[in-house]
C-alpha positions in Angstrom: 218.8 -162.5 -97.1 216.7 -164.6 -99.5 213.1 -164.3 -100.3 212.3 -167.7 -97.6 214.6 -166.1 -94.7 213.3 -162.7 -95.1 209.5 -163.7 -94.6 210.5 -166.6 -91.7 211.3 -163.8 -90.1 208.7 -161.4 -90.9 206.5 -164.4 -88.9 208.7 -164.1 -86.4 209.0 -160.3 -86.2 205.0 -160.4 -85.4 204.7 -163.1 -82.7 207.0 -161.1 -81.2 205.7 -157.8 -81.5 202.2 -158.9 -80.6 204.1 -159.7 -77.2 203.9 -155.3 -76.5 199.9 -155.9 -75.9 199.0 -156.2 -72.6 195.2 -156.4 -71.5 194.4 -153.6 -69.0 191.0 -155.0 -67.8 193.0 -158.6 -66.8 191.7 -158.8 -62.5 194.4 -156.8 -61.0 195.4 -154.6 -64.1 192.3 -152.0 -64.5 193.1 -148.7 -64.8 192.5 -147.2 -61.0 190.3 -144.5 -61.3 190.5 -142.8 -57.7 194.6 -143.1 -58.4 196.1 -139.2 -57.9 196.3 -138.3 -60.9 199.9 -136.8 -62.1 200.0 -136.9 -65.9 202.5 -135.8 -68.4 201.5 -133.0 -70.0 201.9 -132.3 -74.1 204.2 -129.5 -73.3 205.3 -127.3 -70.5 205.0 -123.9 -69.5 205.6 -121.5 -66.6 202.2 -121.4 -66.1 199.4 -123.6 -67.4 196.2 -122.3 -68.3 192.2 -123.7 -66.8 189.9 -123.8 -70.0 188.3 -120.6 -68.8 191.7 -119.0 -68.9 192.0 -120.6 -72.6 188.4 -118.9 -73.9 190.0 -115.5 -72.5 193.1 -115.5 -73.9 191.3 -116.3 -77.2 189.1 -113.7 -76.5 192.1 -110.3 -75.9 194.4 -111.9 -78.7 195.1 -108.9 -81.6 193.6 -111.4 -84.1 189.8 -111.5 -82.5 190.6 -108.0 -81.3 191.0 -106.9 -84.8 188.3 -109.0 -86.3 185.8 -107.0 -83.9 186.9 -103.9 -85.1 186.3 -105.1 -89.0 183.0 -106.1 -88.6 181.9 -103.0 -86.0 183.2 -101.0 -89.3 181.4 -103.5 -91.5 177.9 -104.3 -89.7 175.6 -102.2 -88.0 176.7 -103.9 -84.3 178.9 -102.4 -81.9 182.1 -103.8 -80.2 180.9 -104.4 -77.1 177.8 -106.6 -78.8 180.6 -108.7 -81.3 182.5 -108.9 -78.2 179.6 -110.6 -76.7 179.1 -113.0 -79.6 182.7 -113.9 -79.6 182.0 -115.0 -76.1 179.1 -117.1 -77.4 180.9 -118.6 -80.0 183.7 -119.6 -77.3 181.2 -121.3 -75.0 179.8 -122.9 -77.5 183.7 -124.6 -78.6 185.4 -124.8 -75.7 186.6 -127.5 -73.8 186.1 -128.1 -69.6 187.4 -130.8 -67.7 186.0 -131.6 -64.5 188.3 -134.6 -62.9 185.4 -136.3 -60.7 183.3 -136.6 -63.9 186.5 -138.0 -65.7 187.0 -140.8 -62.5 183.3 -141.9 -63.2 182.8 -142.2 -66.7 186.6 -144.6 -66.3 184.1 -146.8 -63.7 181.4 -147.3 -66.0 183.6 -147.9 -68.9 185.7 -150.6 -67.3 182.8 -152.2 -65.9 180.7 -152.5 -69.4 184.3 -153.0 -70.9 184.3 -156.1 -68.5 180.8 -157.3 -69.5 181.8 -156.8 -73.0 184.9 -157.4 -73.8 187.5 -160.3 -73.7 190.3 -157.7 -73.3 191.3 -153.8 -74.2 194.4 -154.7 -75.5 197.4 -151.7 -75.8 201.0 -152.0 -77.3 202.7 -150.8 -73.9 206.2 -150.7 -75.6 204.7 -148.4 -78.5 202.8 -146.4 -75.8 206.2 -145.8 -73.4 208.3 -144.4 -76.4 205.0 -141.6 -77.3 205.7 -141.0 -73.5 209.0 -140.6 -73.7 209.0 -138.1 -76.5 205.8 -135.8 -75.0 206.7 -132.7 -73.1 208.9 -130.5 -75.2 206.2 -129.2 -78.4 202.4 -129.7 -79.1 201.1 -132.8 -79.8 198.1 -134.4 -81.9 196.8 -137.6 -81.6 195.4 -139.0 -84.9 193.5 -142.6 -84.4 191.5 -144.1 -87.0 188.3 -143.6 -87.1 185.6 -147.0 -87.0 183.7 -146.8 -84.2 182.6 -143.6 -81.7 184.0 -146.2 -79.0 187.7 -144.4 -80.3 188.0 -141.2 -78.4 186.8 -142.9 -75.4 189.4 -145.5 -75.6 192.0 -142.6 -75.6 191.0 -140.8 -73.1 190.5 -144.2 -70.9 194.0 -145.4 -71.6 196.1 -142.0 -71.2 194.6 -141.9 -67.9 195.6 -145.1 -67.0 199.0 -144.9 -68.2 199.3 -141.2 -67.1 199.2 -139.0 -70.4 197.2 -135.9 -69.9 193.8 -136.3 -71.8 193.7 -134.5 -75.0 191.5 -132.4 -76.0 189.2 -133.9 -79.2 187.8 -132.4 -81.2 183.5 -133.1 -81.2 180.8 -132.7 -83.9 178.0 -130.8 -83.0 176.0 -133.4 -83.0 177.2 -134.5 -79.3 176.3 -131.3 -78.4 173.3 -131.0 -78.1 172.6 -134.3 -76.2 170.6 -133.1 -73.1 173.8 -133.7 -70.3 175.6 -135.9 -72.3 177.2 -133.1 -74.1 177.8 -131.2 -70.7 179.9 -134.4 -70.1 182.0 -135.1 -72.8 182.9 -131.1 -72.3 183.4 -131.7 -68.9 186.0 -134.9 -70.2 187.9 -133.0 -72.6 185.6 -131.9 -76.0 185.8 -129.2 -77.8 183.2 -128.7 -80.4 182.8 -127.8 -84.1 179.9 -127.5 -86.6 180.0 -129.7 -89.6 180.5 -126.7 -91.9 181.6 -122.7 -91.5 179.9 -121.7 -94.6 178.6 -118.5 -94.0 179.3 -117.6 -90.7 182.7 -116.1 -91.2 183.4 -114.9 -87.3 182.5 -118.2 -86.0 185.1 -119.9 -88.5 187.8 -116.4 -87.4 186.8 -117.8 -83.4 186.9 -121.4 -84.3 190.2 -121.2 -86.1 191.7 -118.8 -82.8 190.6 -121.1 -80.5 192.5 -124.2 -81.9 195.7 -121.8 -82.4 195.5 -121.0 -78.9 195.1 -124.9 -78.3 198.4 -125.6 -79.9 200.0 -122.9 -78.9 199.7 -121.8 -74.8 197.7 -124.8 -73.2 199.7 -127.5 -72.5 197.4 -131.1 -73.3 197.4 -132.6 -76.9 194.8 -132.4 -79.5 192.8 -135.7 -80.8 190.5 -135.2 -83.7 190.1 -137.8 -87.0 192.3 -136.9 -90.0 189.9 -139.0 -92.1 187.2 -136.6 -90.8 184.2 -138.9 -90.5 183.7 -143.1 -88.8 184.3 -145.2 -92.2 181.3 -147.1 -92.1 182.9 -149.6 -94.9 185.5 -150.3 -92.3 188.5 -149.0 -95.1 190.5 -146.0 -94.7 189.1 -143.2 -96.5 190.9 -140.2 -97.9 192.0 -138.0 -95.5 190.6 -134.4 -95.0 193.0 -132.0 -94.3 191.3 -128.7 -93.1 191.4 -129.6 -89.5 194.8 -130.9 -89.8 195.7 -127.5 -91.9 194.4 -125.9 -89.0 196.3 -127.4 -86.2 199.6 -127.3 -88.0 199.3 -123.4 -89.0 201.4 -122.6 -86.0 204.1 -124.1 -87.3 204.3 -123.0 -90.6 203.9 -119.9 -89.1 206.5 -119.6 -87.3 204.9 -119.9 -83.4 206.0 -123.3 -82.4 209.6 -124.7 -83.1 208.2 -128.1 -83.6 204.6 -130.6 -83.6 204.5 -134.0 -82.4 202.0 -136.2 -84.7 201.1 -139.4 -82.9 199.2 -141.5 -85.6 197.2 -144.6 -83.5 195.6 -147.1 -85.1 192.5 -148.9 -83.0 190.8 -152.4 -84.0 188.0 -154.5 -83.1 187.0 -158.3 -82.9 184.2 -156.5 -83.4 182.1 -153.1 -83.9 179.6 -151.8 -81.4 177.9 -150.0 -84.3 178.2 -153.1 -86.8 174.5 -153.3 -87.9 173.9 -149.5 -87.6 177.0 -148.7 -90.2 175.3 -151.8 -92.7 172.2 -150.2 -92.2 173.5 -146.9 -93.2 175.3 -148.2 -96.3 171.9 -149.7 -98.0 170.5 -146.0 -97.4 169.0 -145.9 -93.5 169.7 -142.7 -91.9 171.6 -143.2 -88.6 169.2 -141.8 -85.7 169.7 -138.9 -84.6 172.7 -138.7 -81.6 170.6 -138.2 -78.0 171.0 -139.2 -74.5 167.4 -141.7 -75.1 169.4 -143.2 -77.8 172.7 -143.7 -75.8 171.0 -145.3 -72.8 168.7 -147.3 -75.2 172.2 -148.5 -77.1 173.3 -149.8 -73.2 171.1 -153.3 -74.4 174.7 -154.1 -75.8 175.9 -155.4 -72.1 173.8 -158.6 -73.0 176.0 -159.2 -76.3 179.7 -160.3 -76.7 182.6 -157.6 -78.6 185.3 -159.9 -78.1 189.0 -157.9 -77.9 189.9 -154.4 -79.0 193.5 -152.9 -79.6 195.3 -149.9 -79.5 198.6 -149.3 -81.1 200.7 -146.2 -81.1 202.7 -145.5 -84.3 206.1 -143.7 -84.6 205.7 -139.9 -83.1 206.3 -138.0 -86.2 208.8 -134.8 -85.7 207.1 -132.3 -88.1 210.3 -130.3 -88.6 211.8 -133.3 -89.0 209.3 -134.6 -91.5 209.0 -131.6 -93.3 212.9 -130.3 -93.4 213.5 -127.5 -96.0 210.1 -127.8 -97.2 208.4 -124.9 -95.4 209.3 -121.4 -96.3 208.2 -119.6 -93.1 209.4 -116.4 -94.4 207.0 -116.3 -96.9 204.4 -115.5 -94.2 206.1 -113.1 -91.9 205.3 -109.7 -93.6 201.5 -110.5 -93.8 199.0 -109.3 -90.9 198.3 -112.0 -88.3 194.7 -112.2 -89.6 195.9 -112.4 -93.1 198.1 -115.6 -92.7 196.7 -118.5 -94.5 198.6 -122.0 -96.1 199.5 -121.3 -99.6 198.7 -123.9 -102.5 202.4 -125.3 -101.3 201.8 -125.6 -98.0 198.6 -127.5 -98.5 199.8 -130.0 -100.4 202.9 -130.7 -97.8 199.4 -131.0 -95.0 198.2 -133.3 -97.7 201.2 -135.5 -98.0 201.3 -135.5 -94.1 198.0 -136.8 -94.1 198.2 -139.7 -96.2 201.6 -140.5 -94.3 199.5 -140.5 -91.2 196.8 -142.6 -92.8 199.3 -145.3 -93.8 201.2 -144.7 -90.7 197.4 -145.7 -88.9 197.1 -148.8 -91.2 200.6 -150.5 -90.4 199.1 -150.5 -86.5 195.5 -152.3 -87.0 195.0 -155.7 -86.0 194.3 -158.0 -87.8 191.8 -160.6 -86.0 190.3 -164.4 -86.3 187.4 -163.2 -87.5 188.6 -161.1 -90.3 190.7 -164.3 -91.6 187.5 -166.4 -90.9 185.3 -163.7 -93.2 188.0 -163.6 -96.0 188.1 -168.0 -96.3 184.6 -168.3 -95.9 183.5 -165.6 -99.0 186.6 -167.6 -101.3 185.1 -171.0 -100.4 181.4 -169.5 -100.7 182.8 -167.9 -104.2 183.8 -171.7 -105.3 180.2 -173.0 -104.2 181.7 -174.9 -101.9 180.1 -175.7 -98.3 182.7 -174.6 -95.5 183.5 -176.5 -92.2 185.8 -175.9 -89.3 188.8 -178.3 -90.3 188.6 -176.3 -94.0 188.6 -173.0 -91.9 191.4 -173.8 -90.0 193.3 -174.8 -92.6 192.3 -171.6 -94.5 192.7 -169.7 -91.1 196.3 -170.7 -90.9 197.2 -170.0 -94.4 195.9 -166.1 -94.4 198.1 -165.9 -91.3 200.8 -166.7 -93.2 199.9 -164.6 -96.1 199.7 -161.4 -93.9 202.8 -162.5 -91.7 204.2 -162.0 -94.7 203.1 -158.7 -96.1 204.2 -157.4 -92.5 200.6 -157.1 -90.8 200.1 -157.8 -87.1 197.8 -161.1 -86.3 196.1 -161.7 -83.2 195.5 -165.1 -84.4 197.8 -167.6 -82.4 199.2 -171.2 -84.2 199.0 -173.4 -81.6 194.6 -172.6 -80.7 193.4 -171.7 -84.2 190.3 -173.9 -83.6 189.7 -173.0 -80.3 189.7 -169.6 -81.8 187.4 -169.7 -84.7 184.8 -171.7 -82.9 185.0 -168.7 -80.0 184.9 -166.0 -82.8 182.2 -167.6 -84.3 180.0 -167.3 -81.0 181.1 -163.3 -80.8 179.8 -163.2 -84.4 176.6 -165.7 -84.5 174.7 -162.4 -85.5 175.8 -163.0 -88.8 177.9 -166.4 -89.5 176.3 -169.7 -87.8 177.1 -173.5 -87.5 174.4 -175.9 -89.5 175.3 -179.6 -89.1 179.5 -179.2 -89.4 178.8 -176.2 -91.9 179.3 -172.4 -91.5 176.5 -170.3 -93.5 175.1 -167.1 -93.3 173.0 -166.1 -90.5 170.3 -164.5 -92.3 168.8 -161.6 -91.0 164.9 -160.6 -90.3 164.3 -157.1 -90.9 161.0 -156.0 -89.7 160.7 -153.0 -92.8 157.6 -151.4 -90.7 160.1 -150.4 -88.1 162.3 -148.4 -90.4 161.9 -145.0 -91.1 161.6 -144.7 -95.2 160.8 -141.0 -95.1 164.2 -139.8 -95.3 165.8 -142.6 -97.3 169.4 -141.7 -99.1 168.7 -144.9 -101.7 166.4 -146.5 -103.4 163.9 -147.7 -101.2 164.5 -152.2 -101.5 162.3 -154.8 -101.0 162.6 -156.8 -97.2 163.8 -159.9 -99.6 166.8 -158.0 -100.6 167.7 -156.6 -97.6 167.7 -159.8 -95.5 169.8 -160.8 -97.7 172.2 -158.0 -98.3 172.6 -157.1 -94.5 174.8 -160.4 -93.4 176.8 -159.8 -97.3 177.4 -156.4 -96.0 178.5 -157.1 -92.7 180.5 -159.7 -93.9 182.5 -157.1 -96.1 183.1 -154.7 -93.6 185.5 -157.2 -91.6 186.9 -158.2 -95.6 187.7 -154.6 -96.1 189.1 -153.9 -93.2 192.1 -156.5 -94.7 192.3 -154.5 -98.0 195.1 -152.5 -97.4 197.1 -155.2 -97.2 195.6 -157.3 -99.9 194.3 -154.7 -102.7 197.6 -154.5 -104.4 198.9 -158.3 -104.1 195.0 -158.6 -105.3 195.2 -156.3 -108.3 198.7 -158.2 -109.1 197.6 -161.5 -109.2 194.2 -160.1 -111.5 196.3 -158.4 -113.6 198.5 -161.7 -114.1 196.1 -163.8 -114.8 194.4 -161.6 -116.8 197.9 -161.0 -119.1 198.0 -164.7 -119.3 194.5 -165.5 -121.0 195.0 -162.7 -123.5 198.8 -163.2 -124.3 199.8 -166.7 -122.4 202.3 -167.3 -119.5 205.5 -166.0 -119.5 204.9 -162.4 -119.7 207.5 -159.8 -119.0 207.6 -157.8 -115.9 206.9 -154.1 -117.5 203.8 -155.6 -119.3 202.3 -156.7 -115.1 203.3 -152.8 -114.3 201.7 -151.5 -117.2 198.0 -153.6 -115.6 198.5 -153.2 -112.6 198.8 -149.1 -113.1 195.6 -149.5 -115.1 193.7 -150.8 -112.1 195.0 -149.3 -110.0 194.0 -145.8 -111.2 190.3 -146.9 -111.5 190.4 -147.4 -107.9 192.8 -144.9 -107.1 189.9 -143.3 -104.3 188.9 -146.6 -103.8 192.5 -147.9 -101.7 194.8 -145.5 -100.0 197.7 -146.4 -101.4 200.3 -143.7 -100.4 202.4 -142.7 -103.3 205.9 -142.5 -101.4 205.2 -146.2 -100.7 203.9 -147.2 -103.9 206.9 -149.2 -105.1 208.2 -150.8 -102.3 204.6 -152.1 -101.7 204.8 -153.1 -105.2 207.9 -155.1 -104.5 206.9 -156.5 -101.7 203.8 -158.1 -103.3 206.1 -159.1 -106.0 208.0 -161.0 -103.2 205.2 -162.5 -101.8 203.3 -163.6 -104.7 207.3 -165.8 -105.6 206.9 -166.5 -101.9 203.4 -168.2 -102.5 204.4 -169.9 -105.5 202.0 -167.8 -107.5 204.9 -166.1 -109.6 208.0 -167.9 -110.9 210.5 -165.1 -112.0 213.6 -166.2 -114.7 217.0 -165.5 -112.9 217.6 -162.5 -115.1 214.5 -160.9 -113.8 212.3 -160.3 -117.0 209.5 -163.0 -117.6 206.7 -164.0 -115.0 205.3 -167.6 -115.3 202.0 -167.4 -113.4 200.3 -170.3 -111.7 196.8 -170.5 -110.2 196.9 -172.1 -106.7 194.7 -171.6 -103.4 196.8 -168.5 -102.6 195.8 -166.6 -105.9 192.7 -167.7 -105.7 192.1 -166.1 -102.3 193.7 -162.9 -103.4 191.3 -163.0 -106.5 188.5 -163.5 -104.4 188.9 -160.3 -102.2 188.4 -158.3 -105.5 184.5 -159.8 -106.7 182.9 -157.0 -104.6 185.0 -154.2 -106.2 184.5 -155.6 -109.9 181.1 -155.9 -109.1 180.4 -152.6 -108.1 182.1 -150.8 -110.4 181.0 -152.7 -113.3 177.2 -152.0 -112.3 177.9 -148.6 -111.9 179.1 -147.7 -115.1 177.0 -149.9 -116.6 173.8 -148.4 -114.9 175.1 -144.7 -116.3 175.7 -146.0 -120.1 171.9 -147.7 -119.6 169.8 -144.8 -117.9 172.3 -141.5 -117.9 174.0 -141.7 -121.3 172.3 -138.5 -123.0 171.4 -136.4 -119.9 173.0 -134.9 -116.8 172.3 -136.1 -113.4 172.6 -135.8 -109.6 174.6 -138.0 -107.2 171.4 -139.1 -105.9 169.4 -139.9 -109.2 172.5 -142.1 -109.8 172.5 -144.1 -106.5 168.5 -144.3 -106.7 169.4 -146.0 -109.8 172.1 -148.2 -109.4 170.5 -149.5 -106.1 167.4 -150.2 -108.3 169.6 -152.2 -111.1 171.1 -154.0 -108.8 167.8 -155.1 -106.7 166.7 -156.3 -110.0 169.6 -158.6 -111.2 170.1 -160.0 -108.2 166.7 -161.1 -108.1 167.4 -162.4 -111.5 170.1 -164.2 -110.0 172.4 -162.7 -112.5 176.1 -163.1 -112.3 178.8 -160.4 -112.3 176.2 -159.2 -109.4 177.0 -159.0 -105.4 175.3 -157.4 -102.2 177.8 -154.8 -102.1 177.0 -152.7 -104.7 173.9 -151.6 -102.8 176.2 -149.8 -100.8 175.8 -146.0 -100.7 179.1 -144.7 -99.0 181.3 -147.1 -101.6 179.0 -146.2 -104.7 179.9 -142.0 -104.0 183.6 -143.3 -103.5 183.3 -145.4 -107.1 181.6 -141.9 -108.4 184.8 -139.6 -106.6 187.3 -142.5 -108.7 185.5 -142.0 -111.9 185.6 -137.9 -111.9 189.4 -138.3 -110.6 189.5 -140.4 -114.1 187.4 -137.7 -115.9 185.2 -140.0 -117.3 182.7 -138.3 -115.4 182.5 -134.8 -114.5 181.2 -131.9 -112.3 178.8 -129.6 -113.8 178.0 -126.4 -111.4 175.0 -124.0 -112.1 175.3 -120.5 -110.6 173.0 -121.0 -107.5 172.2 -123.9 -107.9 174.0 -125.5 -105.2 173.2 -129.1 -106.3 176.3 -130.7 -108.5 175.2 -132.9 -111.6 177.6 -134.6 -113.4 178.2 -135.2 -117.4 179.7 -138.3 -118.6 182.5 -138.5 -121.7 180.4 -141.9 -123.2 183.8 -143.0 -124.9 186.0 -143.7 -122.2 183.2 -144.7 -120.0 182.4 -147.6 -122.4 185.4 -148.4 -122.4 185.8 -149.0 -118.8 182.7 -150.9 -118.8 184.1 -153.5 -121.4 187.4 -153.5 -119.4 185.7 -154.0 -115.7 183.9 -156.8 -117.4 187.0 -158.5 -118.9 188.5 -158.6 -115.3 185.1 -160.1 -114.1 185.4 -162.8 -116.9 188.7 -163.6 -116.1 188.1 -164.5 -112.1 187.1 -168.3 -111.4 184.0 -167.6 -110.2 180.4 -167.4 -111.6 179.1 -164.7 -108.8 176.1 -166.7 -108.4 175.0 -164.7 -105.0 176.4 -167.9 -102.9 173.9 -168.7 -100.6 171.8 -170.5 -102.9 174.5 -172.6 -103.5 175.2 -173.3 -99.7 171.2 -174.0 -99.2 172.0 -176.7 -102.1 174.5 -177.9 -100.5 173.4 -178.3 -97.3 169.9 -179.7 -98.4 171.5 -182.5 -99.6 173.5 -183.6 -96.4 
């Protein structure tokens, strides 16, 4: 099959793939909450366990029973008093689940779903094969992780399609919200504090407890393998102790098998949009409480358009794993002394990233999302943007990710009648002014926020108004980067090959860029390295496909030609540029001969970049006032030791040395690439106002 056939019907493939999604809030298809309820359970048993019945079986296993006989040697407290902390400890984690309470939270969330939403839509075929496979082992549901709207979607569409509710896995936080903790316990959470440090029998109890999870009670588990909501709307690299955790029975030898279900969940758009934009310029999130929830209930009067839910592949893990695990290794070690070697760990890690890009291949890709990603190239250009140049542009990017194999919810024959109904969903931050979309810009009353506890630099109102819409229009651009970093970083690398050396380049010397980039933002895009090269062929494909590339017959020499397609794909890497550009060069300017704190450098670089783009300075962008991307830039400069970690006894507090060599030399390299895109990062709203002064 020929490059042309092979992507006809890759278009093809998704139209009909997007068939699977059926709207469950359509009149006549909500779920029925006062339905008898007969799920399928993860696994089956002879006799199923209540959650009380769990928390006691925790409590007389030989591992807890011999941990309270270490520390009654150890501490000055008697059995029966650990014994009663234990119990503690297990109230404190342990799931309930009351059914009536389960009935009425589904009410209230179909009807605000209903006020809401335009449709919950979920991949029924995907959903009936998970169904099929569930029964025989343990299973864990692995979403990603955007919005706290994720675990309630679960548990809202297992009980409509009859999959016992798993049990997820809840930060403390929850907890203590006056009865809505009590709730989500009663619905199926378990709960865990942020960190064990210190508090070694709670971590013993914890760790027990999920065992006992995985191994006698018979629902699945659901927790987050990227351990946190990514408020920059990108996967994040995934943390693996919970994950360790969970799969311990197997590599120990007390299950025969582990069913990993990784689900990926999308939005037209986020609940917690603002909040998360907010967050990234430095606001702390307010505190989690029942006040706030019911306070956050104003949402009814606003429009979220359409969510989905897609179940990936089940993953066998003794299938995934094969000869890998050496379960012998562990059978001659006490119970309470079994713990995943270095080996084991990094299999858990390669799970993880599997699961991760397993999550990715199942997001949606929406309107809005191909809206955000024309409108920022145009913007880029200078250019004012109407809705016959978005449609055009709409249908394009459809094509483009067609291609690369992602699923669009964006149908052909209404792509006008889409993006002028996306664009009412999102008037908080793009609007119509005579024919033209612009930015919506934002009033921020700064007296309202709270700058006592600040994680940034504290900006001026001016530069926040104008940041928050940037922002918020990145978060729906990055949520596209897994599918356009590396064709991105390609086309960069190309073009920048071709002003240094001239067209015609040969394939090894595109490889050799690309790898460079690539590892400067290896924390920056999950790019799973089992994948690496098809991915890397595929854009290679695409890029021919687009006319970008023209490859001779014998497969050596690249002729590379700028059209609207490259442009695009250059386009979705100004942010990135930006940021780390102004990163490194706020360390060479301020850090260069002394040691500093993650904080002292994100005060500073928020600073720097207040100032220049007051200045109006080029090479300059919104985004790199972000917090949570600026410690992710930091993380892919220490994995590139140009910085690096200095620890001082107890001082708990990391600072960080720089080598000055190589970090100059990034510098001048991150600035080449910015020369070498075709536009002048003038921020682009002054250009719009311009623009649209003169019509």
């Amino acid at each position: 099959m020929d490059v042309n056939d092979y992507f006809k019907e890759r278009k093809r493939s998704n139209n009909l793939y997007m068939n699977n999604f059926e709207n469950i809030i359509e009149p006549g298809c909500e779920p029925r909450m006062l339905k008898e309820y007969k799920p399928k359970f993860a696994q089956t048993f002879n006799k199923y366990l209540t959650p009380n019945d769990l928390k006691l079986h925790v409590l007389s296993s030989p591992k807890i029973q011999n941990l309270i006989d270490f520390y009654a040697a150890k501490t000055n407290k008697t059995k029966s008093e650990l014994e009663g902390q234990v119990k503690d400890i297990l109230d404190e984690i342990g799931l309930d689940r009351n059914l009536s309470i389960i009935r009425c939270c589904g009410m209230c969330i179909t009807a605000v779903s209903k006020k809401i939403c335009s449709g919950i839509y979920v991949n029924k075929k995907s959903l009936s094969r998970v169904k099929e496979i569930i029964g025989s082992s343990p299973v864990l549901y692995l979403p990603s992780h955007r919005s706290y709207c994720d675990f309630i979607l679960m548990s809202y569409i297992c009980f409509h399609y009859e999959i016992e509710i798993p049990g997820i896995a809840a930060g403390m936080d929850f907890y203590s919200m006056f009865a809505m903790g009590t709730m989500l316990r009663k619905t199926g959470a378990f709960f865990m504090r942020r960190s064990f440090s210190g508090d070694e029998i709670y971590w013993d109890v914890f760790r027990e407890y999920v065992h006992a999870l995985i191994t006698v009670y018979h629902i699945g588990v659901e927790f987050f393998v990227e351990g946190t909501r990514s408020r920059n709307f990108k996967s994040l690299v995934p943390k693996v102790g919970l994950l360790a955790m969970t799969l311990e029975p197997f590599f120990m030898g007390e299950v025969p098998d582990l069913t990993i279900v990784p689900i990926g969940v999308s939005y037209e758009r986020l609940l917690e949009e603002q909040l998360f934009v907010y967050e990234l310029l430095g606001i702390p999130k307010p505190k989690e409480s029942t006040k706030g929830f019911f306070k956050a209930l104003k949402i009814i009067d606003q429009r979220f358009g359409k969510m989905y839910l897609d179940f990936g592949e089940p993953i066998s893990l003794r299938e995934y794993l094969k000869d890998e695990v050496k379960r012998t290794k562990y059978t001659n070690l006490p119970n309470f002394a079994q713990k995943l070697d270095k080996d084991d760990i990094n299999l858990v890690k390669k799970l993880a990233m599997e699961i991760v890009y397993q999550q990715q291949q199942r997001i949606v890709i929406t309107t809005f999302n191909l809206i955000v990603l024309y409108y920022s190239y145009y913007s880029y250009m200078g250019k004012g943007v109407n809705i016959d140049n978005l449609s055009e542009g709409v249908a394009l990017l459809k094509d483009v990710f067609e291609c690369l194999g992602a699923m669009i919810a964006t149908k052909d024959e209404s792509i006008k009648a889409e993006i002028i109904d996306t664009l009412e969903i999102h008037s908080n931050i793009l609007k119509m002014i005579q024919g033209h979309v612009c930015l919506n810009k934002t009033e921020i009353n700064v007296s309202s926020i709270n700058m006592d506890n600040l994680k940034g630099y504290k900006l001026s109102k001016e530069i926040m108004e104008q940041a928050v819409p940037c922002l918020s229009i990145q978060l729906y651009i990055n949520a596209c980067m897994y599918w356009l970093s590396v064709p991105a970083i390609t086309t960069l690398s190309a073009k920048k090959i071709c002003i240094e050396y001239g067209n015609g380049f040969t394939l090894n010397s595109l490889k050799i860029k690309v790898e460079e980039l690539l590892s400067i933002y290896n924390n920056e895009f999950v790019i799973v390295q089992e994948y690496k090269e098809e991915d890397y062929q595929k854009t290679l494909n695409l890029l021919q496909y687009f006319k970008v590339f023209e490859i001779d017959n014998n497969n050596s020499r690249v002729h590379f030609k700028e059209n609207e397609v490259s442009k695009l794909l250059l386009s979705t890497m100004v942010p990135f540029l930006c940021m780390y550009y102004r990163l490194t060069e706020t360390i060479i300017l301020q850090f260069s001969e002394i040691h500093f704190t993650e904080k002292q450098l994100l005060i500073a670089t928020q600073k720097h970049i207040e100032s220049l783009l007051n200045s109006r300075t080029k090479y300059t962008h919104p985004y790199c006032l972000a917090l949570d991307n600026l410690s992710i830039a930091i993380t892919s400069l220490v994995n590139n030791s140009i910085l690096y970690k200095i620890k001082n006894g107890n001082d708990k507090i990391t600072k960080y040395g720089i080598n000055l060599h190589e970090l100059k030399i990034i510098n001048t390299l991150l600035e080449n690439y910015c020369n070498v895109l075709p536009f002048d990062f003038i921020p682009a709203e002054y250009k719009i106002n311009k623009i649209l002064a003169k019509l």
